[in-house]
NUFI-574715 format. One record per residue (C-alpha): residue number from 1; residue in one letter; x, y, z. Coordinates in nm, 2 decimals, decimal comma, always signed. Layout:
N
seq; type; px; py; pz
NUM; A; X; Y; Z
...
***
This chain:
361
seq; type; px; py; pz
1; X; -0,17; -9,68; -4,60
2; X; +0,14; -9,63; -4,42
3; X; +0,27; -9,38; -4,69
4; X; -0,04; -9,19; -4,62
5; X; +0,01; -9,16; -4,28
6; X; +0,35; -9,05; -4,29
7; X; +0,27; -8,74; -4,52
8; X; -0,01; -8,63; -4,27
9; X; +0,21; -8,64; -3,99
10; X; +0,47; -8,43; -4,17
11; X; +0,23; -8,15; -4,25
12; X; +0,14; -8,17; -3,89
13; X; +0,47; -8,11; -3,77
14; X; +0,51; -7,85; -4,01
15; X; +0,21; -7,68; -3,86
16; X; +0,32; -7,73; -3,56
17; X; +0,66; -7,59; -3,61
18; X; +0,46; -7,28; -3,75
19; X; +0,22; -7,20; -3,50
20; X; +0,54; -7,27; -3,23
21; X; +0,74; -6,92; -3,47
22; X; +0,50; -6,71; -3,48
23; X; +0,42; -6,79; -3,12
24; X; +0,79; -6,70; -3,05
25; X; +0,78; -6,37; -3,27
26; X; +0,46; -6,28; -3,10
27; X; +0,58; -6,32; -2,79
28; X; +0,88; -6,14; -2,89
29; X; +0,74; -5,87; -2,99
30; X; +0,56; -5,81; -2,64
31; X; +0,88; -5,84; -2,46
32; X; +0,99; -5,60; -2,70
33; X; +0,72; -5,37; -2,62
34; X; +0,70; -5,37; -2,27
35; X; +1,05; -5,35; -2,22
36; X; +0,99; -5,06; -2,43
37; X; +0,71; -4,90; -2,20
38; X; +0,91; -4,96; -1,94
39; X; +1,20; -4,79; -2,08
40; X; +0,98; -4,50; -2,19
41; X; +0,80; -4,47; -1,81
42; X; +1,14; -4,47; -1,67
43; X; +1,27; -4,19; -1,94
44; X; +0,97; -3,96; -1,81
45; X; +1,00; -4,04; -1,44
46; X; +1,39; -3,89; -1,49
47; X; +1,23; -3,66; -1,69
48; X; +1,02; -3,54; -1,44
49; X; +1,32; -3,55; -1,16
50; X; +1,54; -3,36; -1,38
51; X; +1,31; -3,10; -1,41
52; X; +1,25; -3,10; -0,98
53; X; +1,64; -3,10; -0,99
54; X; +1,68; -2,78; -1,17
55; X; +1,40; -2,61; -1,02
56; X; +1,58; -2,66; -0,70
57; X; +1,90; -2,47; -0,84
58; X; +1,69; -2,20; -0,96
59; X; +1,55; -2,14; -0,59
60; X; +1,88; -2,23; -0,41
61; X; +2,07; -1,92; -0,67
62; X; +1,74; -1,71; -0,52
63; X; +1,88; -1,82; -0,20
64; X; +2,22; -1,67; -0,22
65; X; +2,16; -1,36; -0,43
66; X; +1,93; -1,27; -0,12
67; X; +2,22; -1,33; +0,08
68; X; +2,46; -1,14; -0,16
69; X; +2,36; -0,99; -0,48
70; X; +2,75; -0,99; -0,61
71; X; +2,72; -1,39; -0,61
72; X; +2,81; -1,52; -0,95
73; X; +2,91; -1,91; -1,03
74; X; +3,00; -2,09; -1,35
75; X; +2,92; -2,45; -1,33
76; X; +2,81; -2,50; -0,92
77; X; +2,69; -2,85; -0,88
78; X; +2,51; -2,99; -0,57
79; X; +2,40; -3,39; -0,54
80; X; +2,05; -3,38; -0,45
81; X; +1,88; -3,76; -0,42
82; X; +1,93; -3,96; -0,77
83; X; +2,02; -3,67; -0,96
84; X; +2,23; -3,32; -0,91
85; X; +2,17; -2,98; -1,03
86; X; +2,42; -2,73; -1,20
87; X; +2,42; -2,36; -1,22
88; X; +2,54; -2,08; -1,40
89; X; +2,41; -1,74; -1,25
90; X; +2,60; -1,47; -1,45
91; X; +2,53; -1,06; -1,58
92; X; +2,35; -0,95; -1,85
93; X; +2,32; -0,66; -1,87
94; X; +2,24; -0,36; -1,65
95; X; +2,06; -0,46; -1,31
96; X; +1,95; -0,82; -1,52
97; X; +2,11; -1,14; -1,42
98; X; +2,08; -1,48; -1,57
99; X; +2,00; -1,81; -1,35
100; X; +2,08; -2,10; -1,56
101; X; +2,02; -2,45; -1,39
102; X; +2,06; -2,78; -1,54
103; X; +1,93; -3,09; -1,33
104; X; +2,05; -3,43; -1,43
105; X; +1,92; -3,79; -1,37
106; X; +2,11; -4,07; -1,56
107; X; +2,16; -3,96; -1,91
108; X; +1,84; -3,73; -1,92
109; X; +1,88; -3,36; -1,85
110; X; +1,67; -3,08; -1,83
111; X; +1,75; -2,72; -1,81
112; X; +1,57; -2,40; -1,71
113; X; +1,68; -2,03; -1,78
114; X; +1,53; -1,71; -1,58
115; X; +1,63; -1,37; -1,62
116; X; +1,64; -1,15; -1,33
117; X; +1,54; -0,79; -1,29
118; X; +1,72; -0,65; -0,99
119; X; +1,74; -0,25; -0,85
120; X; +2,02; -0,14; -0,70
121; X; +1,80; +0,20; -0,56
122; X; +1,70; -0,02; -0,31
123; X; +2,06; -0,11; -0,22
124; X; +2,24; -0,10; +0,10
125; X; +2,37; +0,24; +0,12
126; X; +2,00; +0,43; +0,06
127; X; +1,83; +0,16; +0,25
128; X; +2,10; +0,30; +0,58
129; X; +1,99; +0,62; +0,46
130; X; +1,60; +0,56; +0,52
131; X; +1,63; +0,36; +0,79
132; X; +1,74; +0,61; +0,99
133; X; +1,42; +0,81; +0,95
134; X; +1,10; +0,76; +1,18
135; X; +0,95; +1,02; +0,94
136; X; +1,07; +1,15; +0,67
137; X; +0,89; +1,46; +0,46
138; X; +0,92; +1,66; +0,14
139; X; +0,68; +1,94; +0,36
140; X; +0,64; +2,02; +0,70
141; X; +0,60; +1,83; +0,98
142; X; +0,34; +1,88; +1,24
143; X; +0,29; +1,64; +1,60
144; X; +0,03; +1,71; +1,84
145; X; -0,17; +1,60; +2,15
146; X; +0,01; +1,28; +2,29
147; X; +0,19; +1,14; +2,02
148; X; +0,53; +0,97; +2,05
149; X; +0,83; +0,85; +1,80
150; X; +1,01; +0,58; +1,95
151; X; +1,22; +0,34; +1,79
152; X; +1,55; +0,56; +1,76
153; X; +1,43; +0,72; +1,44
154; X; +1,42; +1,07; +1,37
155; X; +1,24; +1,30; +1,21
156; X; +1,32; +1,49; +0,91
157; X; +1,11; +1,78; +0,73
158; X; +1,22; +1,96; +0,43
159; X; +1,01; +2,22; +0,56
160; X; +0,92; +2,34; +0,97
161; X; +0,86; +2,10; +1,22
162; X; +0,63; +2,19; +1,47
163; X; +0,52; +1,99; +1,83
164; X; +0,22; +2,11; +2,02
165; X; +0,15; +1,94; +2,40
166; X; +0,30; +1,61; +2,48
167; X; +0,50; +1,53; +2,20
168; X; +0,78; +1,21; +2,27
169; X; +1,08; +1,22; +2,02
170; X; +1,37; +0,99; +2,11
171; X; +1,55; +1,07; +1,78
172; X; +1,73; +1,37; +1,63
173; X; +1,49; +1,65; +1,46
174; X; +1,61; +1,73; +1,12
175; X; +1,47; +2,05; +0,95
176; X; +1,54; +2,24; +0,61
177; X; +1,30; +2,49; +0,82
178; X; +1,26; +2,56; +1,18
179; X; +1,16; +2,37; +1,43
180; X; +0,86; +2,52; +1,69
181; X; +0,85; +2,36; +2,02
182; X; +0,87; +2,38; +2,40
183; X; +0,95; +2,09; +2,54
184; X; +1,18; +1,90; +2,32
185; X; +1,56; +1,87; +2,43
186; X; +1,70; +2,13; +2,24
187; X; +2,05; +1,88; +2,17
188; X; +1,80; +1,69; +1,98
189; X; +1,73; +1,96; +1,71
190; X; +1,91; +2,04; +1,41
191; X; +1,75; +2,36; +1,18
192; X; +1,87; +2,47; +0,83
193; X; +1,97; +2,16; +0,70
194; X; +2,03; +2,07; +0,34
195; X; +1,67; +1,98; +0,17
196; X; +1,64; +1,61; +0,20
197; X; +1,62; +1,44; -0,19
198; X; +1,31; +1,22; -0,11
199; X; +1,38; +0,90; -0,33
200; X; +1,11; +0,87; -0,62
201; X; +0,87; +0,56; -0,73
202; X; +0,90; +0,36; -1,08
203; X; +0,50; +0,33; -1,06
204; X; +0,53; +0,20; -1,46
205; X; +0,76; -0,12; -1,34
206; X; +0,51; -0,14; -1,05
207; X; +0,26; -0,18; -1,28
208; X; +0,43; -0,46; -1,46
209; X; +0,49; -0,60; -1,20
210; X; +0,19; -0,63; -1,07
211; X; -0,01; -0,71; -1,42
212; X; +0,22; -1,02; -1,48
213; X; +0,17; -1,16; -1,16
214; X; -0,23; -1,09; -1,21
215; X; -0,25; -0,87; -0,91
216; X; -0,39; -0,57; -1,09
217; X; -0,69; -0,45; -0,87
218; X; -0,99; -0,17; -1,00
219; X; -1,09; -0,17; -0,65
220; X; -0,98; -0,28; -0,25
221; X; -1,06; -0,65; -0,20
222; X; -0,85; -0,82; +0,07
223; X; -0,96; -1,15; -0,07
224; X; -0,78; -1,08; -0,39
225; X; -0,45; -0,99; -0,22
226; X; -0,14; -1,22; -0,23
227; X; +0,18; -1,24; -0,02
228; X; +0,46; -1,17; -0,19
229; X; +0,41; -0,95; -0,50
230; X; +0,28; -0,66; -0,60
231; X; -0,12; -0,57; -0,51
232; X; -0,19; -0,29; -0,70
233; X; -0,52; -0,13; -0,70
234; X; -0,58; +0,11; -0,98
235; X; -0,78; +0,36; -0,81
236; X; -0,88; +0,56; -0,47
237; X; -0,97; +0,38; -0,17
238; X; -1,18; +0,49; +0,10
239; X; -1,25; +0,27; +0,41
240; X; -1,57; +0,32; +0,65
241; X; -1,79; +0,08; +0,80
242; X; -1,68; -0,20; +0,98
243; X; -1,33; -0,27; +1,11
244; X; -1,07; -0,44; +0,90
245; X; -0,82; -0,69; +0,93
246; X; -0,57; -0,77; +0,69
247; X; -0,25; -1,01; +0,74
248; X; -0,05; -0,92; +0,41
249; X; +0,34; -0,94; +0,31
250; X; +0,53; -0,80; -0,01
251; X; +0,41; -0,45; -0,13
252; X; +0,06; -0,28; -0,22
253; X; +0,01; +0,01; -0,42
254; X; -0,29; +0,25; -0,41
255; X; -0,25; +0,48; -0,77
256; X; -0,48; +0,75; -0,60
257; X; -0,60; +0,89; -0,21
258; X; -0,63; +0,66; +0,02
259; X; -0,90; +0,72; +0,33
260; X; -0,99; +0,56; +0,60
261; X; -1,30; +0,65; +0,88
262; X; -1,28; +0,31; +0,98
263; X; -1,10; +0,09; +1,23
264; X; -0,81; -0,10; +1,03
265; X; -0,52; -0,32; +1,16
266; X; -0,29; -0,46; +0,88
267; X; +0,00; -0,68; +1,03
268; X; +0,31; -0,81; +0,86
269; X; +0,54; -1,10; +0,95
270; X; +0,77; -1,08; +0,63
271; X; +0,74; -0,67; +0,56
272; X; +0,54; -0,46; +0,40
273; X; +0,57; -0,15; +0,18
274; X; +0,26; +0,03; +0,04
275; X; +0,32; +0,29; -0,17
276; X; +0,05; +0,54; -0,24
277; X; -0,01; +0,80; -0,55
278; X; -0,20; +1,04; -0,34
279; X; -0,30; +1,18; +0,00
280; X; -0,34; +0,90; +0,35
281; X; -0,60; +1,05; +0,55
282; X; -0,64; +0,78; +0,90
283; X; -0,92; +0,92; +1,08
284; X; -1,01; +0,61; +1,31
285; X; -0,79; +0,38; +1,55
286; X; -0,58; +0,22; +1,37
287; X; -0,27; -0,02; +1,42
288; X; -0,03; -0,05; +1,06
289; X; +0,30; -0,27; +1,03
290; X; +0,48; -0,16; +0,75
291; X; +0,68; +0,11; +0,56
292; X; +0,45; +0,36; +0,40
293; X; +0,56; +0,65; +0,13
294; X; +0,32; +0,90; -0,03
295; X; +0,35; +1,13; -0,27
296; X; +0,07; +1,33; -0,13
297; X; +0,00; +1,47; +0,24
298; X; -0,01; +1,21; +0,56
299; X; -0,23; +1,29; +0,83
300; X; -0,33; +1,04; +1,10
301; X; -0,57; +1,18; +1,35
302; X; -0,70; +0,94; +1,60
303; X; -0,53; +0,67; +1,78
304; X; -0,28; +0,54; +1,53
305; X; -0,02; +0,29; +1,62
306; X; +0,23; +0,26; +1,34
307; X; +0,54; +0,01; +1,33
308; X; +0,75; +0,08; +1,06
309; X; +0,83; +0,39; +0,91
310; X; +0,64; +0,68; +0,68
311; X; +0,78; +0,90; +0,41
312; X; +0,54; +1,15; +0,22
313; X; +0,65; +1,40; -0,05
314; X; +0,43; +1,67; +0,10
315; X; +0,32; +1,70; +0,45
316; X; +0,31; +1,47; +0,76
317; X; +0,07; +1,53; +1,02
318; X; +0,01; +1,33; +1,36
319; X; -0,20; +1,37; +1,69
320; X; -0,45; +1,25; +1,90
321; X; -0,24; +0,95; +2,06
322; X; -0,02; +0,86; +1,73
323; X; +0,26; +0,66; +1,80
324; X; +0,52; +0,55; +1,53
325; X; +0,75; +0,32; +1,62
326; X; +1,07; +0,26; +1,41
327; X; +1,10; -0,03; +1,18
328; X; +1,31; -0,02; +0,92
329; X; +1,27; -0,46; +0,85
330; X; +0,98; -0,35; +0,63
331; X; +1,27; -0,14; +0,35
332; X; +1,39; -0,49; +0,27
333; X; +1,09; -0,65; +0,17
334; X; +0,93; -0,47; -0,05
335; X; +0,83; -0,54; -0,44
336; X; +0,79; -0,85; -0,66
337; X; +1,02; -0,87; -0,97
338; X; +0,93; -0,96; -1,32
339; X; +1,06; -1,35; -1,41
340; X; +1,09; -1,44; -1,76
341; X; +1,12; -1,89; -1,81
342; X; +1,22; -2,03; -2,10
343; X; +1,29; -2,43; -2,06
344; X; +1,49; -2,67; -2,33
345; X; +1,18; -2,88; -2,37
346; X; +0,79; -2,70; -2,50
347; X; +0,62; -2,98; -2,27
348; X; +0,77; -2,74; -1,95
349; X; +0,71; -2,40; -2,11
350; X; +0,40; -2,34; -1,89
351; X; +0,61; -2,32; -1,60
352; X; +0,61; -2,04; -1,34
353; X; +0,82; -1,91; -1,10
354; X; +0,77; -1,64; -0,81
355; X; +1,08; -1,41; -0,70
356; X; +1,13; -1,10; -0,42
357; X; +1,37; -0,86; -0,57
358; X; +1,72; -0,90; -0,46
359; X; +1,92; -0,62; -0,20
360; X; +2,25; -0,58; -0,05
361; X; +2,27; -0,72; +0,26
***
């Protein structure tokens, strides 16, 4: 009897003993496993901060090639939070830079590369050159019944220049031609001048611009336009009806006429350019801030209150209470460039990024 009991209590410890190991292993193998979903959450979360981190370098290089276009750095670093981020911005080419940032948390890094289109046309030394023009025209120039130029801009013509009853110029009065009036002071006017090369538009790259930033337009629909980048609407636009009102920044182009016989106000904070592949024809009050070029005629008739500046290959025609007033801010705004992003990892490839070309400042 005893012997008995002693072999059952043996097999009981031995079962015991068991259960206790694979207890052990089991429980083992969740600490094992949570300390490796912690490890894994952590590894993401620094994942996700490197990431932040060399976004940030991307916009700070966008910073100071606004600030100076000739910038170039091999291995900046700047401590942000946790992390830091590093950056290479270097040439690759004509008017194409490289932005390479790297931002680090811990061990984990994570890089992102953008190529950058840039146009020197728009540089420094032609941007002096147009800002000194109020209006600026490939034909000839024609100001009538109360209409004034202030700002310190001149006027320009490739052609004549012609003022008819209360005409205000407080700039010089540049013409390839002659220039007909009564009343300006005759210091003011300069005739038989050079012919005045009126810079041309790269409507393709406009185009691109605007289809990779899904701004293309068939047809005007202020709801549809974005700050920032190119609008471009793919077509003629005429404007009646009731008054519009449009608060825009960045660039919009018109790729035919573009007619308006209703009131329109279009105001800027940032600067505007809108380029147009035709004739403007303004035939009610209307108030504009921005810098507008044409390849066709311009011809604002009735109460039109422009801040900014106009260039037109043809003719420019004003009266009936037009005022222009110089403001050459909206030259350094203009036009969205085309951002290519590759990233070291496929889970980031989806990622976007929104630039303004650079200039020389």
């Amino acid at each position: 009897m005893f012997s008995y009991l002693q072999g059952e209590d043996g097999v009981t410890l031995v079962l015991v003993l068991i259960i206790i190991l694979l207890m052990s292993v089991l429980g083992a193998g969740l600490l094992t496993s949570s300390l490796m979903e912690n490890k894994i959450i952590h590894s993401l979360e620094d994942q996700k901060q490197a990431f932040y981190l060399a976004q940030a370098g991307i916009e700070y290089a966008r910073y100071r090639l606004q600030q100076d276009l000739t910038w170039r750095t091999e291995g900046y670093t700047e401590n942000l939070g946790e992390g830091e981020f590093t950056l290479t911005v270097s040439d690759m080419g004509e008017e194409l830079l490289q932005i390479k940032s790297t931002g680090t948390v811990g061990q984990v890094s994570k890089t992102l590369k953008v190529g950058v289109y840039y146009t020197l046309v728009r540089g420094s030394d032609i941007i002096e050159e147009l800002a000194q023009y109020s209006v600026l025209g490939g034909g000839n120039l024609f100001f009538k019944n109360f209409t004034r130029i202030s700002g310190g801009g001149n006027l320009r013509s490739n052609g004549d220049i012609t003022f008819q009853r209360n005409v205000i110029v407080d700039g010089e009065i540049i013409a390839s031609g002659k220039v007909k009036a009564n009343k300006i002071d005759k210091n003011q006017i300069k005739e038989g001048e050079e012919v005045y090369s009126i810079p041309d538009v790269d409507w393709d790259q406009l185009l691109e611009n605007a289809l990779a930033e899904g701004r293309y337009l068939l047809d005007w629909n202020s709801k549809l336009f974005q700050d920032g980048v190119v609008n471009y609407i793919d077509n003629s636009v005429t404007l009646s009806g009731k008054p519009i009102n449009l608060n825009m920044d960045g660039i919009l182009v018109i790729k035919g006429d573009w007619i308006v016989n209703a009131k329109i106000k279009i105001e800027s904070v940032e600067g505007l350019m809108i380029y147009v592949d035709g004739m403007i024809k303004f035939s009610q009050n209307t108030k504009i801030d921005a810098a507008i070029y044409a390849t066709g005629p311009i011809i604002f008739s009735k109460r039109t209150v422009l801040n900014g500046t106009i260039f037109s290959k043809e003719a420019v025609t004003c009266k009936n209470h037009t005022e222009i007033t110089l403001d050459s801010s909206h030259l350094y705004q203009p036009i969205v460039e085309q951002i290519f992003i590759s990233t070291d990892s496929d889970s980031d490839s989806d990622c976007s990024l929104t630039f303004t070309y650079w200039h020389e400042s």
